[in-house]
C-alpha positions as CSV (number, residue, x, y, z in Angstrom):
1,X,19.2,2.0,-18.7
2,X,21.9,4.1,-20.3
3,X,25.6,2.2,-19.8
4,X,26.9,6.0,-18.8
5,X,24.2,6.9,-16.3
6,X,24.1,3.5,-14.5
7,X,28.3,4.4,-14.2
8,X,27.0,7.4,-12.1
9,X,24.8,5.0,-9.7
10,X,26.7,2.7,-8.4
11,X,30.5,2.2,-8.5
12,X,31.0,-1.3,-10.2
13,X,34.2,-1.6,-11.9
14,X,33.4,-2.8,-15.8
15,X,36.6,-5.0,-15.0
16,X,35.0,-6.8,-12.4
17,X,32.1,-7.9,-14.9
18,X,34.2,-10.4,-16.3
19,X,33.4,-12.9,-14.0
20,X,30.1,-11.9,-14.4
21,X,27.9,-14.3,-16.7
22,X,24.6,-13.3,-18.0
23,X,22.3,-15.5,-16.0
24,X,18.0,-16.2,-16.5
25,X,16.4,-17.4,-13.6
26,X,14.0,-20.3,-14.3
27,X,15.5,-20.7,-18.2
28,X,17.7,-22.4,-19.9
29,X,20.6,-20.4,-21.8
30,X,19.7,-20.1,-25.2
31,X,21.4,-18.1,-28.7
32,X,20.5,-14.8,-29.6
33,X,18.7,-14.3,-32.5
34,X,20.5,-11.1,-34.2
35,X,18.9,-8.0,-33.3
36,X,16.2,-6.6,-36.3
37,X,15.6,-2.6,-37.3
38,X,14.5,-0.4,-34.3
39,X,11.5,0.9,-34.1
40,X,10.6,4.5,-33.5
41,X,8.9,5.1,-30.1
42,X,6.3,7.2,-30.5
43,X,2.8,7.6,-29.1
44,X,0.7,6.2,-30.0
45,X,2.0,5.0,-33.6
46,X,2.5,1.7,-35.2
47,X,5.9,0.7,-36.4
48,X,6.4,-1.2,-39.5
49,X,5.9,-4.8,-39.7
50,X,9.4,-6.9,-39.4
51,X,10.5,-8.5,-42.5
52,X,10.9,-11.6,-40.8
53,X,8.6,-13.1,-37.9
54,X,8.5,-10.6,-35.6
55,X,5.6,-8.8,-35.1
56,X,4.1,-5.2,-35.7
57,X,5.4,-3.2,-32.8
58,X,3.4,-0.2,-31.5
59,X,4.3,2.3,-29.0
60,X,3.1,4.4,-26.0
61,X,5.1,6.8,-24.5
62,X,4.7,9.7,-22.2
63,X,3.9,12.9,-23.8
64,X,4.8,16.2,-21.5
65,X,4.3,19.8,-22.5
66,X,7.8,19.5,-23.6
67,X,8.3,17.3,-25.4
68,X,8.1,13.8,-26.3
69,X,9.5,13.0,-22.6
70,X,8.2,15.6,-20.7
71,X,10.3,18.1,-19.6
72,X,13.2,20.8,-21.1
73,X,16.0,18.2,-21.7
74,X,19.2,17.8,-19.5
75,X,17.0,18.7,-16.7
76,X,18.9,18.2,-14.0
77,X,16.7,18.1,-10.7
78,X,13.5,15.8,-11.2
79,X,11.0,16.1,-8.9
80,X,9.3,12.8,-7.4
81,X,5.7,13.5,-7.5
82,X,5.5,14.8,-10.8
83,X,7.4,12.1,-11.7
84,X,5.1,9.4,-10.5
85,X,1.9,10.8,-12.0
86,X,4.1,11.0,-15.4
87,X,4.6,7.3,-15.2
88,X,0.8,6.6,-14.3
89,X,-0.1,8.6,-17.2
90,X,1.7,5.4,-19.0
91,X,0.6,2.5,-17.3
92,X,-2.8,3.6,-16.8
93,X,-2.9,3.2,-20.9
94,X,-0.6,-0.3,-20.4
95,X,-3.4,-2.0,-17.9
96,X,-6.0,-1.7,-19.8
97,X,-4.1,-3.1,-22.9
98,X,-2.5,-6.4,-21.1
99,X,-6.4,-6.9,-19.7
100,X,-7.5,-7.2,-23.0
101,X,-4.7,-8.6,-25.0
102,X,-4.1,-11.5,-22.3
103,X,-8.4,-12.5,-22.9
104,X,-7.9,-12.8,-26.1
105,X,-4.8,-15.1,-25.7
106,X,-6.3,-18.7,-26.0
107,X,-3.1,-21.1,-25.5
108,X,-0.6,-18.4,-26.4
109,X,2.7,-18.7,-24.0
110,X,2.7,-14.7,-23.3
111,X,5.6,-12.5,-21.8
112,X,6.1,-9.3,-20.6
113,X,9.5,-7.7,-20.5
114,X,10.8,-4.8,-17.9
115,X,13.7,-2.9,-17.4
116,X,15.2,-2.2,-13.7
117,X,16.4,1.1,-13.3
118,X,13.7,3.9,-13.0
119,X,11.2,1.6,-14.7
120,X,10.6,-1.5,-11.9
121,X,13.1,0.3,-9.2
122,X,13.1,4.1,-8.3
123,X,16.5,4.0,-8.8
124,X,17.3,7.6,-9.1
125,X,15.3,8.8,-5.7
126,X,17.4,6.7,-3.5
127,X,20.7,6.4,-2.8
128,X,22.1,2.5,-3.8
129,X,23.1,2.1,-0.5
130,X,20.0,2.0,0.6
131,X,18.8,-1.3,0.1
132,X,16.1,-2.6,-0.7
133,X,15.6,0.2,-3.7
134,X,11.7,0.8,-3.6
135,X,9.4,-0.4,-6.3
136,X,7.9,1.7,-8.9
137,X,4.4,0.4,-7.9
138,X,2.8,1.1,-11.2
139,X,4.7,-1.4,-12.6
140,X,5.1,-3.8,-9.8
141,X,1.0,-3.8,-9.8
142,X,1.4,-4.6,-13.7
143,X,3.9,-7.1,-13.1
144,X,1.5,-9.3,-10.5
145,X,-1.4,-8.6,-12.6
146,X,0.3,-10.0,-15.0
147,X,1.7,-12.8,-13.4
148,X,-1.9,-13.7,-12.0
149,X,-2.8,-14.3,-15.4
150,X,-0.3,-16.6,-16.4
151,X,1.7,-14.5,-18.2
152,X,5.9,-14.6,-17.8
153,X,7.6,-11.5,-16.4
154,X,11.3,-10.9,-17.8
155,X,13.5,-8.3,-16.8
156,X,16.3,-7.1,-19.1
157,X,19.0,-4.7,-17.7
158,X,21.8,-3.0,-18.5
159,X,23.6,-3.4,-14.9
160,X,26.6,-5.8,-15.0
161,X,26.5,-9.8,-13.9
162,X,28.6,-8.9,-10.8
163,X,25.4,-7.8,-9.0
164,X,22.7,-10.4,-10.6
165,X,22.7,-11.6,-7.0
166,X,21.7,-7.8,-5.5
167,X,19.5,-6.9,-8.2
168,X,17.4,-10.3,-8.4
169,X,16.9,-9.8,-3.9
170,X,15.9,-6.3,-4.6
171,X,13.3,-7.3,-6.8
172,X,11.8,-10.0,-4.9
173,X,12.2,-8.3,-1.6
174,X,9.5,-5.5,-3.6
175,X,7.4,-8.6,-4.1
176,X,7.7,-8.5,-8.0
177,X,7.7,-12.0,-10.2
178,X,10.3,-13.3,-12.3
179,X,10.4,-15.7,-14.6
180,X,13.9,-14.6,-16.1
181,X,16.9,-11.8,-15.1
182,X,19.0,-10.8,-17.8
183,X,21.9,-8.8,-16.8
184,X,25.4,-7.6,-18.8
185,X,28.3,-10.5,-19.2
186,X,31.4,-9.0,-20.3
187,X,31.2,-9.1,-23.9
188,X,27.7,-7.3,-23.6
189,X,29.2,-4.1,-21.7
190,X,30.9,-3.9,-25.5
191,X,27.4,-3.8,-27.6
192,X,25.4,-1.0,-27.3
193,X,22.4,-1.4,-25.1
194,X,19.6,-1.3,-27.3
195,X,21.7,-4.4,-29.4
196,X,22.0,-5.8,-26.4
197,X,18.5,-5.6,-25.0
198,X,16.9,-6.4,-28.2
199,X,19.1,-10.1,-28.3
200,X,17.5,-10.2,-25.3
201,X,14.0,-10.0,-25.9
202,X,14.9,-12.6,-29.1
203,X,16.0,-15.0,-27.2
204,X,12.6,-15.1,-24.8
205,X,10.7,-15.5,-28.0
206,X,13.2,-18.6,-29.0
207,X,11.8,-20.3,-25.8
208,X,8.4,-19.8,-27.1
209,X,7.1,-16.7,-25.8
210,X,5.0,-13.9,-27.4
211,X,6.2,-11.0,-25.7
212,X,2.9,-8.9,-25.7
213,X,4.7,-5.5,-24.0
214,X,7.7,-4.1,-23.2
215,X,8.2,-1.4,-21.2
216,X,11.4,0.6,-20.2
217,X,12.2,4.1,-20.0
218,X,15.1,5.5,-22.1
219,X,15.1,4.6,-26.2
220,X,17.0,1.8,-25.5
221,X,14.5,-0.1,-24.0
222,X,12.2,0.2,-26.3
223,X,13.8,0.0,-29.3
224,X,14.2,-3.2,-31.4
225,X,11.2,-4.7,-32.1
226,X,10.7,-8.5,-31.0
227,X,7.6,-7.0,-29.0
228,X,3.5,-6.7,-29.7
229,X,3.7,-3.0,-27.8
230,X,6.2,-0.7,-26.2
231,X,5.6,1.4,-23.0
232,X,8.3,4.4,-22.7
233,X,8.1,5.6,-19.0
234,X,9.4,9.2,-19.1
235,X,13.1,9.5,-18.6
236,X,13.0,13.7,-18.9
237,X,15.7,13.7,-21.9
238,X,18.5,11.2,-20.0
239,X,17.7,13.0,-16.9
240,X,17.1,9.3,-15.4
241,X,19.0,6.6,-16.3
């Protein structure tokens, strides 16, 4: 999620991420590979081949009449149920692709990677004190579909280290698998967040992994390469962070 918007959710002081540490549950910590060219999310539309060993990236993203995300930008009220058919309009295209890449797998170790905010928690409809945050269930049924099939589910967020502990109960309280947590150390809050996300998602594939989709909803997420496919749920032009 965008570092500003999260700000507006939830009042964490960046000072107090210092005793943060970025943390993966289930994984040992590993380097970052260095983050390679972002890829333009667009839908549907294949991005270029890395130079190096990642692989192709294509993109899905919601399409609204307007504009790539949906609605007239800097919107500032979004309402819920168009909302919720906007992100079925996305992962009704993601769960046919996982069905059919995860058949055609064979041995391959295979990850998925998910953002928190608005993508895995309906962050913006409820207030943070409200605890647990609900689950976007289009992705939380991808996520167990997934995970039925043997396939790791990663989530990489922008919120700080001081409230892995919240976020990771949150998450399984909504029933949702994880294999890793990624959140922000202290010298993270300093990169941007699509650097940041995108170390991220190079440091699964160190362990092994081919991360067969990623899905997020701001550019951020979804940027990067160092994925097969990219979902963009919509985030109405930073109306949701």
């Amino acid at each position: 999620m965008h570092g500003r918007n999260w700000k507006k959710r939830i009042s964490v002081s960046v000072a107090g991420a210092a005793v943060a540490t970025v943390t993966a549950v289930g994984v040992a910590p590993a380097t970052a590979a260095p983050p390679q060219a972002p890829a333009t999310a667009q839908a549907p539309a294949t991005a270029p081949a890395d130079s190096q060993a990642a692989p192709a990236t294509s993109a899905v993203t919601f399409a609204g009449p307007h504009g790539a995300d949906g609605h007239s930008a800097l919107a500032e009220e979004v309402d819920y149920e168009q909302w919720k058919r906007d992100v079925s309009a996305v992962t009704d295209e993601a769960r046919p692709y996982l069905e059919e890449r995860i058949s055609q797998g064979g041995g391959e170790k295979m990850a998925i990677v998910l953002d928190i905010d608005n993508t895995s928690l309906e962050t913006h409809f409820h207030p943070i004190w409200e605890l647990p945050t609900p689950a976007v269930e289009q992705t939380l049924d991808l996520a167990r579909y997934a995970d039925s099939q043997g396939v790791a589910v990663y989530f990489v967020t922008a919120r700080p280290g001081i409230i892995y502990g919240l976020t990771k109960d949150n998450l399984e309280k909504e029933g949702f698998p994880i294999s890793g947590l990624y959140v922000r150390d202290l010298p993270d809050i300093f990169d941007e967040v699509s650097k940041y996300k995108t170390a991220k998602r190079a440091e699964i594939e160190s362990k092994g992994y081919k991360i067969i989709a990623n899905i997020g909803n701001t550019p951020t997420d979804v940027v990067g390469g160092h994925a097969e496919k990219t979902f963009k749920l919509p985030d109405y032009d930073g109306a949701l962070s």
